[in-house]
Each structure stands twice: as C-alpha cells, then as structure tokens.
C-alpha positions, 0 to 999 in steps of 0.5 A: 545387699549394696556391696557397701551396706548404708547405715544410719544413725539416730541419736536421742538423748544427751551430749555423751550419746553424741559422741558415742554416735559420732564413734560409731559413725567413724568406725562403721565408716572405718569397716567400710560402710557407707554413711547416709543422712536418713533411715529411707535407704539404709540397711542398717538403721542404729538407735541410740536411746535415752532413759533419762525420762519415760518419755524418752522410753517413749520415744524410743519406742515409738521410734522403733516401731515406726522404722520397723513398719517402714523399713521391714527389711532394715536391720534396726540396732538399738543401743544406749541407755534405754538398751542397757536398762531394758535389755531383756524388755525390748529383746523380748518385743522386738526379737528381730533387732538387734539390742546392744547396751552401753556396755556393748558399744565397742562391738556393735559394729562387729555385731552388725557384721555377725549379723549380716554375716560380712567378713570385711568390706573395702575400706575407704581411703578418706571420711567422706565430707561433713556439714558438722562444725562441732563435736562431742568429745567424750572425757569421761562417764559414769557416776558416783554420787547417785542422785536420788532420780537419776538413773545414770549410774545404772546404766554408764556405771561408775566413774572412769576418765578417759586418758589425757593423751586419747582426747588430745588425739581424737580433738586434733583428728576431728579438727583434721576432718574439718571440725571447728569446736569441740565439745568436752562431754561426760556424765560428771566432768567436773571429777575428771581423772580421780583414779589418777594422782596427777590429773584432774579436769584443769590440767586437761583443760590446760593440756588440750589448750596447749597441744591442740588448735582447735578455735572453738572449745565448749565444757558441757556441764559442771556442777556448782562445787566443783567450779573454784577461780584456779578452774574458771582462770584457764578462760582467759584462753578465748578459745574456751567458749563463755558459756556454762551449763550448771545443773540447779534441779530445785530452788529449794535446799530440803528439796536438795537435800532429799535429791542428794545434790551436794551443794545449797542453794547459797553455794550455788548462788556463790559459783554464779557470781564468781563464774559472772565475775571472772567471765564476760558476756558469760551465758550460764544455762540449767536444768529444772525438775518440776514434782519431784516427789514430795514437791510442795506448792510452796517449795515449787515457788521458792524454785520460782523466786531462786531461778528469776533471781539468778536470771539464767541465760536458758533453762531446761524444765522437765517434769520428773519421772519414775526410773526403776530402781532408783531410791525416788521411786520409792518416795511416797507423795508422787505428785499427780500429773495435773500438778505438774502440767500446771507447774511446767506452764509456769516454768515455761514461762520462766524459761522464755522470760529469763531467755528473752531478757539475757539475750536482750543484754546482748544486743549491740555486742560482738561476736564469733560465730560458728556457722553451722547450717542453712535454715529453710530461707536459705540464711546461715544458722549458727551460734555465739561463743555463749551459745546464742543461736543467730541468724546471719541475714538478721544479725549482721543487719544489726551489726551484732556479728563481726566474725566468723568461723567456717572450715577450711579458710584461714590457718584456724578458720577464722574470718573477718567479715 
C-alpha cells in the first residue's frame, strides 16, 4: 500500500448523507489520507447509503457489488442508513466489508485504520483544493413525529440539534476553504433546538447571519407548520437564498391523515401564500408519494388538482415502498405495481408542466448565480438563488444573469459581470 491510502467517497441519498460525507472526507484528510475523485485508484472506497426506498436498498446493492468485482483489493465501507437498518444482512453477504451504521459514523476512520492495521500517517498541512461551491451543514437529525412510511426515525434516532456555537464554526471553516453557500440540513429543521430553553431555528438563523460571511445560505426543508412571518422575516437578509423545500406527500387530507402528517391541506395552502407573499421570485419545491397504500384513484386525482393548483417550482414524485418496521407496512390494500407505474407517468408530467411554467415566470429577471461546474461543452453550470440551473453561455445571452458568484474574487466573492 501508497504510504498515504486514497480513499473515495460515494454518497446516496439525502442532503444529510451530504454533510455526513463531507465529514468524513475532512477527517480522513485530517489523518492523513489522500482524497481522490473516483473508486479506480482508491484503497478505500466509503458507501454512504439510503434506505429511504427499496430502490435505494437496490442501488446500494448493485453498488457494492459492482465496486467488489472491480476492485477486489479495495476496502469497500458501507455506512449510512441502509447499514444502520440492515446491518446484520449486508454483514452476512459481504463479510469481507467493512459495515458502519449511522451510529458508527464518528469512528469509521478509526475503523478503517484498525482494519488496515495504520497506527498514524503524516498529516497534511493544508485541504487540498476543491471544485465544490456549496456545502451540507448539518443542524440536527432524527425524528420524532414517525410518519407512517418513513423509516428515518429508525435508522437517525430521535431528534438532537447540534449547538449554535458548532455550526457557526464549521460555516465559517468551509467559507475559509473556499466555500461559497452553505446548505443547513437535517432531518427535521423546522424543531431545531427543543432540548434547549433558549433556542430554536429563527435565533439560529439569526446567529449564523450575524457571525458569519458566507454569501450564500439555503434551509434545506421545513414543514408546512412550522413556517410563521416572525421565521420568513429573517429573508429580508438577501443572503438567505428564496428558495423553500416544503414536503406536501399527498393532496388529499384522509390520505394526510393515515400518513400521520400533521397539517391539512388548507394549511399548507396557507404557508404557500404567506412564503409567496413575504418572499420575491420565491421558488418553492416538494416531494410527491405516489400509491401509498390505500390510494384511491380519486384521492390520486385530488393530488393532481391540489398540486397544479399550487404550481410549484419543482416537484419530486416517488412511488412508495414497503420499510420494515413501519406501521405502513402493516397497511392492507397495497397498491399494485402497474397502478403506480401508471400514476408516476402522470405525476411526471405534472412535475415537467409546473417546472417549465415556473421558470417561464423567470424570464427576463436577474440573478445571482453560483457557478459550480463545467458541462461537457465546456460552459459554467450553476444555480440561481431560487435554485434555477443555468447555463452561463445561454443565460447571459438573454441578459437573464447579471452577477456571479465564484471563489476567491471579491472580499465575499461577489462579482459584477
């Protein structure tokens, strides 16, 4: 072996597995590994997994498998929520791995070194450089309000906020490193600081404004109650980018209901209005179960009419799937395969419909725009604060951009074109 192992990192699944990722990375890089960008030369290769779906089970899978048959001689990790739930499983298929759940995360790179028997390697003076722009910053995770499908709180636990004091500082050393925004993650943002009697998610949101500089900052998901105009007032800070990611699920309140969300669908119509009334050019994405059990075909098309009418700016359809262990599960009327494959074409074609039509609002507009990579013409690729993708060649043609964000210019890295 090198005399500093490569180690590469794969990441499935949510924005928390993110940040969890970007951890790891820093603290193999901090015991003196050296970070590469693919799985072909590393002697360590880290899965980080999702359980969210069985076809993210699948892809897990299919993962390990095909790293195994090519790299023979790697050390394959496989962490994440998939390890945490079926630890005993993949322990048993693939006893030549190395299977760290959630629960394991802040050892697993002295895991790693145990079993690649290194007792310390140099350590580096510096992160080597980075493409990235953005950032997971994880506030919290776990979850206590057990939706019927969801099999997070099984494999994150129960709530627990991380302190004000240890996001700050970890924003302001991923700014130092050349990060330009920040995305505030977790499972359940919007409980952010329940243990403690003096916290909660708008006075971190407040402390991170005022003792950082980062430009750019993102809340990755709230829930529909839990949005109020004390919270959305703190937007008045450009910084804090106009984009929301609000979980809708269904469009039809008996379907609520049996999912355990806790908001109607007159509630939630409420937080869209009041978001789009506080906020301008806000975009506002969701997430779409298709057959949950019980579905009827008309309940399906009361999600139809309910999610057209709110006119989102993205939509994330997936057909749900059986997780062990969670009251769905238990659920008679399944809906069958061929229901669903036909429900998902039609939410499809929502999903494209109400994305077209929200960007068509943006034409002619101006924006910030964080470039974050090259597409295979060679042309920057980045987003707007609403979390429009944009290709710069294109967009400057239409005189849609007029600045932009990129590292290392500027005191806070913003630029007039």
């Amino acid at each position: 072996m090198k005399q500093s192992p490569t180690v590469y990192i794969k990441t499935h699944g949510c924005k928390l597995n993110q940040s969890d990722s970007l951890t790891l990375n820093n603290e193999f890089h901090d015991n003196g590994y050296e970070l590469t960008n693919n799985a072909h030369n590393a002697d360590v290769v880290v899965l980080n997994t999702c359980t969210v779906t069985a076809t993210a089970d699948s892809k897990a899978r299919q993962y390990i498998n095909t790293t195994i048959k090519k790299h023979p001689d790697t050390l394959v990790v496989i962490t994440g929520c998939y390890a945490q739930s079926q630890s005993q499983q993949l322990t048993e298929k693939y006893d030549n791995c190395l299977i760290l759940g959630n629960d394991e995360k802040l050892n697993l790179v002295s895991k790693v070194n145990e079993k690649l028997r290194i007792k310390e390697l140099d350590k580096p003076s510096f992160l080597p450089s980075t493409d990235k722009t953005r950032a997971m910053v994880k506030i919290q995770e776990g979850c206590n309000q057990v939706c019927a499908y969801c099999i997070v709180p099984k494999v994150r636990g129960r709530e627990k906020s991380i302190p004000t004091s240890t996001i700050i500082e970890n924003i302001n050393n991923y700014h130092s490193q050349g990060y330009q925004e920040v995305v505030l993650t977790g499972t359940q943002l919007g409980t952010y600081g329940f243990e403690y009697p003096t916290e909660n998610l708008h006075k971190l949101l407040g402390n991170i404004l005022h003792s950082t500089s980062i430009p750019r900052i993102r809340v990755s998901s709230l829930q529909a109650h839990e949005i109020n105009s004390a919270l959305l007032s703190l937007w008045e800070d450009s910084r804090l980018q106009n984009h929301f990611h609000i979980p809708l699920q269904s469009g039809d309140d008996t379907l609520l209901k049996s999912m355990r969300r806790r908001y109607t669908l007159k509630q939630f119509a409420e937080s869209i209005k009041l978001v789009r009334g506080t906020i301008p050019e806000v975009a506002i994405t969701t997430d779409w179960i298709i057959g949950f059990p019980g579905e009827s075909d008309s309940q399906f098309d009361n999600s139809v009419a309910f999610i057209k009418g709110i006119e989102f700016s993205d939509i994330h359809p997936f057909t749900y799937s059986i997780r062990p262990g969670t009251s769905a599960a238990y659920l008679e009327d399944q809906i069958s395969p061929v229901v669903k494959k036909n429900r998902m074409s039609r939410a499809i074609d929502v999903k494209d419909s109400s994305a077209k039509a929200f960007k068509e609002t943006m034409i002619g507009k101006q924006f910030e725009v964080l470039w974050e990579s090259k597409n295979q013409n060679g042309d920057s690729v980045g987003y707007t604060s609403n979390y429009i993708r944009v290709n710069k060649t294109e967009y400057q043609a239409k005189n849609l951009v007029t600045k932009e964000i990129l590292k290392n210019l500027g005191a806070n890295g913003i630029v007039q074109c």
